[in-house]
C-alpha positions in Angstrom: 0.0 0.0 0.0 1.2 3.2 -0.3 0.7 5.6 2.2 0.5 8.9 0.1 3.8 10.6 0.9 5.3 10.9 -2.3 5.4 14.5 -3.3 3.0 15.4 -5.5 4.1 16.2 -9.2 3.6 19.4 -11.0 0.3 20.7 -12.2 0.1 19.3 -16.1 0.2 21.9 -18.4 -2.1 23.1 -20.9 -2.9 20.1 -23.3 -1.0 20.1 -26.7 -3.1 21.9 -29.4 -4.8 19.0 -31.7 -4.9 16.7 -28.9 -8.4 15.8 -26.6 -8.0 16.3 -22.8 -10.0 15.7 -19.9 -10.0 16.3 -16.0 -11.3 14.0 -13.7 -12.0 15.5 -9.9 -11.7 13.2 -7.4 -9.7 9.7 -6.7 -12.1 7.1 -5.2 -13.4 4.7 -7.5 -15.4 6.9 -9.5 -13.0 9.0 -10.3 -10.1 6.1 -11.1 -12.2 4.6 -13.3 -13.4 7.4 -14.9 -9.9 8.3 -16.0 -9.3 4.8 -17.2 -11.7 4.9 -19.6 -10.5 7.9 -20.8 -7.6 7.6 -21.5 -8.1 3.7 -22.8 -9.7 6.0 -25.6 -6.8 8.0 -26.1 -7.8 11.1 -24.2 -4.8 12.8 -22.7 -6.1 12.5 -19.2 -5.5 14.5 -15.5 -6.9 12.7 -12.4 -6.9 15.5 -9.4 -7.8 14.3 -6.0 -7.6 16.3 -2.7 -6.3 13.3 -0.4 -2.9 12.1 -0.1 -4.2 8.6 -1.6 -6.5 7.6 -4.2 -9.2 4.6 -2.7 -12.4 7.5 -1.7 -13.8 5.8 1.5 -12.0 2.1 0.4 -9.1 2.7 1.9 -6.2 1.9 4.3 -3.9 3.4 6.6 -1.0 2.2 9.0 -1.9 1.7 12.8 1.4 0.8 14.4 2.3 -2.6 13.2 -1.1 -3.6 11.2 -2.4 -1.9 8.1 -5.9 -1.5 8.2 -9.0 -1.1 6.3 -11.1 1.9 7.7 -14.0 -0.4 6.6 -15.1 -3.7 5.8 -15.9 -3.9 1.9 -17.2 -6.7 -0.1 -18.9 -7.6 -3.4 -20.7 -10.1 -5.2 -20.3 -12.3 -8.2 -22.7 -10.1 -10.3 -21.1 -6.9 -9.4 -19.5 -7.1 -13.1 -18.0 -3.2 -13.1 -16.7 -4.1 -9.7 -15.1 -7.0 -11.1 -13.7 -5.5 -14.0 -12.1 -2.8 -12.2 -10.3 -5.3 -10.6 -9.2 -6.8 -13.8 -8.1 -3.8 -15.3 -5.7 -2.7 -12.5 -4.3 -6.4 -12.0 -6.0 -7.1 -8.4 -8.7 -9.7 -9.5 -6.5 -12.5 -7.5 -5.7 -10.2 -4.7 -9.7 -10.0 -3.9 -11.2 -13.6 -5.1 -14.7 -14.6 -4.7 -15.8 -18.1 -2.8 -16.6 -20.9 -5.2 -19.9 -20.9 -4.1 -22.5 -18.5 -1.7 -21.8 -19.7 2.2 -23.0 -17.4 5.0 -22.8 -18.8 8.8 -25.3 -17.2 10.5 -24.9 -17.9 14.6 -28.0 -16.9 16.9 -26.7 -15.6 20.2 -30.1 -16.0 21.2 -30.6 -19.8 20.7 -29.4 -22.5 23.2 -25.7 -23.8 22.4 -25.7 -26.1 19.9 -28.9 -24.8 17.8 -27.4 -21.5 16.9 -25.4 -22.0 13.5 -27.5 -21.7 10.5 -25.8 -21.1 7.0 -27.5 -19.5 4.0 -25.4 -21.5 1.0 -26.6 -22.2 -2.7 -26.6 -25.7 -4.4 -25.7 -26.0 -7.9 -29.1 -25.4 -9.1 -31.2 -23.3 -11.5 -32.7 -19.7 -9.4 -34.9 -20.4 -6.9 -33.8 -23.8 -6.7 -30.1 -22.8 -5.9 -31.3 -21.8 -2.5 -34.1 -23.6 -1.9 -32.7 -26.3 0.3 -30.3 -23.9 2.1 -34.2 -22.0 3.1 -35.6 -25.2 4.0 -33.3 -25.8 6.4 -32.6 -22.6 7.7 -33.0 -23.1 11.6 -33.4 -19.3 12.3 -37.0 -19.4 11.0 -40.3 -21.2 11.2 -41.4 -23.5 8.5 -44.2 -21.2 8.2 -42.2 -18.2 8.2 -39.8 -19.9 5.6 -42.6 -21.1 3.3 -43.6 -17.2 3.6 -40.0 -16.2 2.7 -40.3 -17.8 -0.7 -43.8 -16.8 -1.7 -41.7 -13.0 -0.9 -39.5 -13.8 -3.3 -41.5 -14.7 -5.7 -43.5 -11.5 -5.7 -39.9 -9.8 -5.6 -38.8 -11.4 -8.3 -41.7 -9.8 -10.8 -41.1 -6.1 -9.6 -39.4 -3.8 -12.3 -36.5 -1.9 -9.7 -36.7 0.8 -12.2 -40.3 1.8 -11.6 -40.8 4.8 -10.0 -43.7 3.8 -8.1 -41.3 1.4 -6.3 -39.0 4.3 -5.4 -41.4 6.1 -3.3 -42.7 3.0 -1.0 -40.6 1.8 1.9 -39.3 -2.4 1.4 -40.0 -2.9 5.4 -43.7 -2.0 4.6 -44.2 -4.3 1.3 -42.6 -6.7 3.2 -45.1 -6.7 6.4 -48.2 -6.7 3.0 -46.7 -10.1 1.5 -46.6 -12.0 5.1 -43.2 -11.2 6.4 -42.8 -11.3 10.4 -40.7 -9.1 11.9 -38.6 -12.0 13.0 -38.1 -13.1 9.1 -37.1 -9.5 8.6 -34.5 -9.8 11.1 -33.4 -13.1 10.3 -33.1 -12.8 6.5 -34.2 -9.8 4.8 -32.2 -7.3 7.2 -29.7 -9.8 7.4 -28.6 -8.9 4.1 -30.5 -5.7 3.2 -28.2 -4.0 6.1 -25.1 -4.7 4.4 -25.8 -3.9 1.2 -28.2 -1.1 1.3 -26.8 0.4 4.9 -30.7 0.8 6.0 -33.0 -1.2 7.4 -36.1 -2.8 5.6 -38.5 0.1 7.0 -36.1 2.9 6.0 -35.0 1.6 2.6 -36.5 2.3 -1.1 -38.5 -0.3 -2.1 -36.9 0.1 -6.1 -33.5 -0.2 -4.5 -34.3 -3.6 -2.4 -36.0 -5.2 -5.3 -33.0 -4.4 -6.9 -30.1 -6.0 -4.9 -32.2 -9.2 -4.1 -33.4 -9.3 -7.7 -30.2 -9.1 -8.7 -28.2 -10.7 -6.0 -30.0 -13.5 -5.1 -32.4 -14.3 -8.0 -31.1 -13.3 -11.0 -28.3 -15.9 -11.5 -26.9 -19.5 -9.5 -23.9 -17.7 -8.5 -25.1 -14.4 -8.4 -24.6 -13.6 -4.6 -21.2 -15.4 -4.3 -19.1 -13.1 -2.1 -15.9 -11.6 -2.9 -13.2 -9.4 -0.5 -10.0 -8.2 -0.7 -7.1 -10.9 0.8 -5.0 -7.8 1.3 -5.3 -4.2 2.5 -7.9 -2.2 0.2 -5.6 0.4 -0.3 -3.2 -2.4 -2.1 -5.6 -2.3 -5.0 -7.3 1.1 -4.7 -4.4 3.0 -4.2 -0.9 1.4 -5.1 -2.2 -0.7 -8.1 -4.6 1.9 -9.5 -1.9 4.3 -9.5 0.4 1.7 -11.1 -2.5 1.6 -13.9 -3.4 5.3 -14.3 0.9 5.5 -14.9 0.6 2.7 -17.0 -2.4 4.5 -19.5 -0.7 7.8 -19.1 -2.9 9.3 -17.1 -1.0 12.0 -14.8 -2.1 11.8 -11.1 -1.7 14.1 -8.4 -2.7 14.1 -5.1 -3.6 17.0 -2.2 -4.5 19.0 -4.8 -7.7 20.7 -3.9 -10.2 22.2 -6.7 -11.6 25.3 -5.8 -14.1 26.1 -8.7 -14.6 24.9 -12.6 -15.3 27.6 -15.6 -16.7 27.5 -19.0 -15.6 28.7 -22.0 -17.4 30.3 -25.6 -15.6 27.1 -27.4 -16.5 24.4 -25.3 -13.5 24.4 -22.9 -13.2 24.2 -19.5 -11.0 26.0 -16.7 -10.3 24.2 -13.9 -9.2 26.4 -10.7 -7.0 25.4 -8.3 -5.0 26.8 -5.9 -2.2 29.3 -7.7 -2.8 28.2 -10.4 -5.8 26.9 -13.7 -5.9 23.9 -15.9 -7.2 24.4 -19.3 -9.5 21.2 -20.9 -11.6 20.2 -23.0 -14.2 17.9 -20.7 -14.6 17.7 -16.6 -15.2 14.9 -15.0 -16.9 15.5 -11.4 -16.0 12.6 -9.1 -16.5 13.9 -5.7 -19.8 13.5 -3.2 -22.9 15.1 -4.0 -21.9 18.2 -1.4 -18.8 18.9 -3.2 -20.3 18.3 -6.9 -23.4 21.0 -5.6 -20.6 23.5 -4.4 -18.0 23.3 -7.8 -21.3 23.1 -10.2 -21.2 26.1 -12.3 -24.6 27.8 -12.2 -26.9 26.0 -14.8 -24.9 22.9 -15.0 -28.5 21.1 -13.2 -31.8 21.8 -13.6 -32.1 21.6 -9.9 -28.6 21.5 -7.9 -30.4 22.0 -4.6 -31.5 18.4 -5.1 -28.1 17.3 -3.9 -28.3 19.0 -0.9 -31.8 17.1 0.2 -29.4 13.6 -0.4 -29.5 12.8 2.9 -26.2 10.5 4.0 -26.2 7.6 6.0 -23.1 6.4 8.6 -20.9 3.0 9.2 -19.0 2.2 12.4 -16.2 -0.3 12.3 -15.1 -1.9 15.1 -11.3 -3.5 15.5 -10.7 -6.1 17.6 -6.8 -7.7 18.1 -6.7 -10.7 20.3 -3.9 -12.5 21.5 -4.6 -16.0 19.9 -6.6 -17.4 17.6 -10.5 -17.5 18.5 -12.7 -17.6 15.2 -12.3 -20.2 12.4 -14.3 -19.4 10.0 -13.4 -16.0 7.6 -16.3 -14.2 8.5 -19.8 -14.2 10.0 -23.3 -12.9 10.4 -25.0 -12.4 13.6 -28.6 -12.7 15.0 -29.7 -11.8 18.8 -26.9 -9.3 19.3 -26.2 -5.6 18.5 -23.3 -7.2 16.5 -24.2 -7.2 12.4 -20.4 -9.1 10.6 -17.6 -9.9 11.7 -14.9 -10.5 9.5 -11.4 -12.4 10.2 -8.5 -9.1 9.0 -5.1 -11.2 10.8 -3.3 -11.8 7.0 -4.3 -8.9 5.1 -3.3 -6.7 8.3 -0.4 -8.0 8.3 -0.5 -9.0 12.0 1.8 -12.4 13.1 0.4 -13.7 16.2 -3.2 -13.7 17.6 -6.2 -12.9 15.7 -7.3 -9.5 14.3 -11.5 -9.5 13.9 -13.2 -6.1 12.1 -17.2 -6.1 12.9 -18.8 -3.6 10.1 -22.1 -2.3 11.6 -24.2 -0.5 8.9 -27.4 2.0 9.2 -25.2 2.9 12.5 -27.0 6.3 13.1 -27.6 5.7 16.9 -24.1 4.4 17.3 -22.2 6.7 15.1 -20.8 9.5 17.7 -20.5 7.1 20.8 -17.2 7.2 22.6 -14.9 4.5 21.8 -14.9 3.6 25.7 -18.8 3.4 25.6 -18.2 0.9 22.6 -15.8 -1.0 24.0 -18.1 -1.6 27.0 -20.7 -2.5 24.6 -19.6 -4.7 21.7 -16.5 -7.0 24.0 -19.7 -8.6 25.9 -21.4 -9.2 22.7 -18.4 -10.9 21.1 -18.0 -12.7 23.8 -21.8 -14.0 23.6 -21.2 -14.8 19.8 -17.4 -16.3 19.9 -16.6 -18.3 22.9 -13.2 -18.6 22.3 -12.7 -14.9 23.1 -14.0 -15.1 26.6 -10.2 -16.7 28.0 -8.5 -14.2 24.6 -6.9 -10.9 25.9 -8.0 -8.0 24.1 -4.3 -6.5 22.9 -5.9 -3.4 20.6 -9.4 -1.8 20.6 -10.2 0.9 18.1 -13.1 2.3 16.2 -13.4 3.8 12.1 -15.9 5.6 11.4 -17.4 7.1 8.1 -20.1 9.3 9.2 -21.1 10.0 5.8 -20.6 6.8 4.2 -23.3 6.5 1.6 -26.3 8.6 0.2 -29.6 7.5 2.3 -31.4 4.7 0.2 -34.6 6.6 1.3 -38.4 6.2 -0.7 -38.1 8.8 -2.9 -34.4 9.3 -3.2 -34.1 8.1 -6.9 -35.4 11.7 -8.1 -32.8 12.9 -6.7 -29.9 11.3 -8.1 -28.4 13.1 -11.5 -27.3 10.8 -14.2 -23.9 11.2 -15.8 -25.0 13.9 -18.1 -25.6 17.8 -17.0 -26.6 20.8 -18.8 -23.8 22.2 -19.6 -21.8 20.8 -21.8 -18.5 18.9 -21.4 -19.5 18.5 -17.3 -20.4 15.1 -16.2 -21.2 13.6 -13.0 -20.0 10.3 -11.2 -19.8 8.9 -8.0 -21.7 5.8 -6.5 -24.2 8.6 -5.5 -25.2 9.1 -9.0 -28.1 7.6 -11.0 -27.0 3.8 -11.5 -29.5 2.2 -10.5 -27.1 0.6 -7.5 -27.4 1.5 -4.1 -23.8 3.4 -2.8 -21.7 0.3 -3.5 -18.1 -0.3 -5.3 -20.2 -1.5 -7.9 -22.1 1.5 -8.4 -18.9 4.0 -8.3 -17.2 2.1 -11.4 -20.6 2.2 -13.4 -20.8 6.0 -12.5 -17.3 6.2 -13.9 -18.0 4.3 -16.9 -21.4 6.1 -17.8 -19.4 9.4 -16.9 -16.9 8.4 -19.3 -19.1 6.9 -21.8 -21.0 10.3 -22.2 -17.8 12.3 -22.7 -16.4 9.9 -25.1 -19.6 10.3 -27.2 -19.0 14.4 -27.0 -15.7 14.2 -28.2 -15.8 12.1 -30.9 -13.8 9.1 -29.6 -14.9 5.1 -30.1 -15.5 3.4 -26.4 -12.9 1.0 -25.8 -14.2 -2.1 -26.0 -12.8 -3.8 -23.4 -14.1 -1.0 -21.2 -17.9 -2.4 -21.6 -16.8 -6.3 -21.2 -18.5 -6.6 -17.8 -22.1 -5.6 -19.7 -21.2 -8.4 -22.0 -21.0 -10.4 -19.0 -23.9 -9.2 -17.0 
């Protein structure tokens, strides 16, 4: 990983006259991708980004002796941009998926010996890849489970892309097709948590029907999980960079925009401090606050829309035992304020003892609480879910947190969400925030990028590379 301290080069010149040019605003995912594609297409490309590291909120950083991931990040098998991101920068082995959909589930709740359920898939055509894994699932009543897939069912014939979906709440459609709370809790939280970082009641309807549409019932192996083996800033930072070098794209870090200007011809200005880059397209990358406060006036029928984007938090909390007291590479949790824990000892780096990261989503309530307070709360709770930690010292306790870690997947927030395109021309938009149809995943920052890219490619005359577009070939 590289920890940012390089200096930073010099700003890049004014492009060479004949040439195409863009600048890209922002180094998360977006952003990274964004420039890619650019300058696959043989756009003379400048990614700025205001950090000392490129990653967005996927990133690492040095705590003494471990390297750590400020949060817990996975994907899924048909998280295709995701996955092609990872191909394109050389890290697809560094972050593999399992060979097929396993998910221990432990119920603190349950007597010892009853509390491990597992939601796995069976080689099968959708539903009947996980229609064993449902019958047995111990968490639930055989009525509740029977309920679970007439759910599914009904899920499975919504269009995501409705608008009518958009402006219901999932937690009340599921109550009207027979879900108990306890099934909620059990199964459709379970997941819904993690991927949209709300809860069932507090989530869009259109965006639930799309990540179990998609994860769970579109395809076998859809849902298979995949996460980094090593630090995220490994691939999001170190071999991005080596792949931005590699497709000439000039990089440079803590360098801070502080307002975009159009020109007569087309061109753009792009301010910084001391000093202006000239270009011919902008690519904003940056959250929905910063893109409302560089917009130039215009650029958005109605900027103020970015502003009612509410966000929505995650706490991580880092646990480094002295020995080893959790076998399998991660869990889920029922019964307990605990959501996932996940097993970080390799890609931290750490040689003895055992290093476990528990990533609790829609953590509103939680998000300000004093590490102290936390401590207090969640040791207890791991103790209740992972016996072998009850005789483990506790050698490091720490908390992450990323108060504004996504956009809100509220009813109603798809209006809100600008597509790639704005009003004036050569401007586009990415970020996972953006109109992709994803909730605020990895998966939906490289589409952002791509549709950013796409549209500027379009503007200035230049042929999409293909292998840009593979992962809609594979999708």
């Amino acid at each position: 990983m590289s920890d940012g301290s390089r200096p930073a080069p010099a700003h890049a010149a004014t492009p060479r006259p004949g040439g195409r040019s863009a600048v890209v605003v922002g180094g998360g995912l977006a952003g990274v991708t964004a420039a890619l594609a650019l300058a696959d297409a043989g756009v003379r490309v400048t990614l700025l980004e205001a950090r000392p590291r490129l990653g967005g909120l996927a990133f690492s950083f040095r705590r003494g002796g471990l390297t750590v991931d400020n949060g817990q990040h996975v994907y899924l098998r048909c998280c295709t941009a995701y996955r092609w991101f990872l191909d394109r920068i050389g890290g697809a082995a560094l972050a593999p998926l399992q060979d097929r959909l396993d998910v221990p589930v432990v119920d603190v709740s349950k007597p010892a010996g009853r509390r491990l359920g597992r939601l796995r898939r069976d080689p099968l055509p959708v539903p009947l890849h996980l229609g064993r894994s449902l019958a047995a699932y111990p968490h639930l009543s055989l009525a509740e489970r029977a309920a679970v897939g007439r759910a599914a069912l009904a899920l499975k014939r919504l269009d995501p892309a409705d608008p009518a979906l958009d402006a219901q709440d999932f937690g009340s459609w599921l109550a009207a097709h027979g879900q108990s709370p306890r099934a909620v809790e059990a199964l459709w939280d379970l997941v819904g948590v993690a991927t949209l970082n709300a809860v069932a009641g507090d989530a869009s309807l259109g965006l639930a029907a799309m990540v179990f549409k998609t994860g769970l019932l579109s395809d076998p192996g859809a849902a298979d999980i995949g996460w980094a083996r090593v630090p995220l800033g490994e691939l999001h930072d170190r071999l991005a960079r080596v792949a931005l070098d590699s497709a000439g794209v000039r990089t440079e870090v803590r360098t801070r925009v502080t307002s975009l200007s159009s020109h007569a011809d087309g061109s753009w200005s792009v301010h910084l401090p001391g000093e202006t880059l000239e270009t011919d397209t902008v690519v904003l990358a940056v959250p929905q606050r910063e893109t409302h406060a560089l917009l130039p006036a215009g650029a958005l029928d109605s900027p103020g829309r970015l502003l009612e984007m509410e966000t929505a938090p995650i706490l991580n909390v880092h646990v480094v035992y002295d020995r080893r007291v959790l076998a399998a590479p991660f869990l889920a949790a029922l019964g307990t304020p605990v959501q996932w824990v996940f097993d970080r000892t390799d890609a931290s780096g750490l040689r003895t003892g055992q290093y476990l990261a528990l990533s609790q989503s829609a953590a509103r309530d939680e998000i300000d609480t004093p590490v102290a307070e936390l401590r207090r709360r969640y040791l207890p709770e791991l103790a209740r879910l992972i016996p072998a930690t009850r005789t483990a010292v506790v050698e490091d306790f720490f908390v992450t947190r990323e108060r504004t870690a996504t956009f809100a997947p509220t009813p109603g927030v798809g209006r809100l969400r600008p597509g790639a395109r704005t009003k004036a021309p050569g401007l586009y938009l990415a970020g996972a925030w953006t109109a992709t149809g994803w909730p605020a995943t990895m998966e939906s920052a490289v589409r952002s990028g791509v549709s950013a890219a796409d549209a500027a490619l379009g503007a200035l005359g230049r042929p999409r590379p293909r292998r840009l577009f593979g992962f809609e070939e594979a999708a």
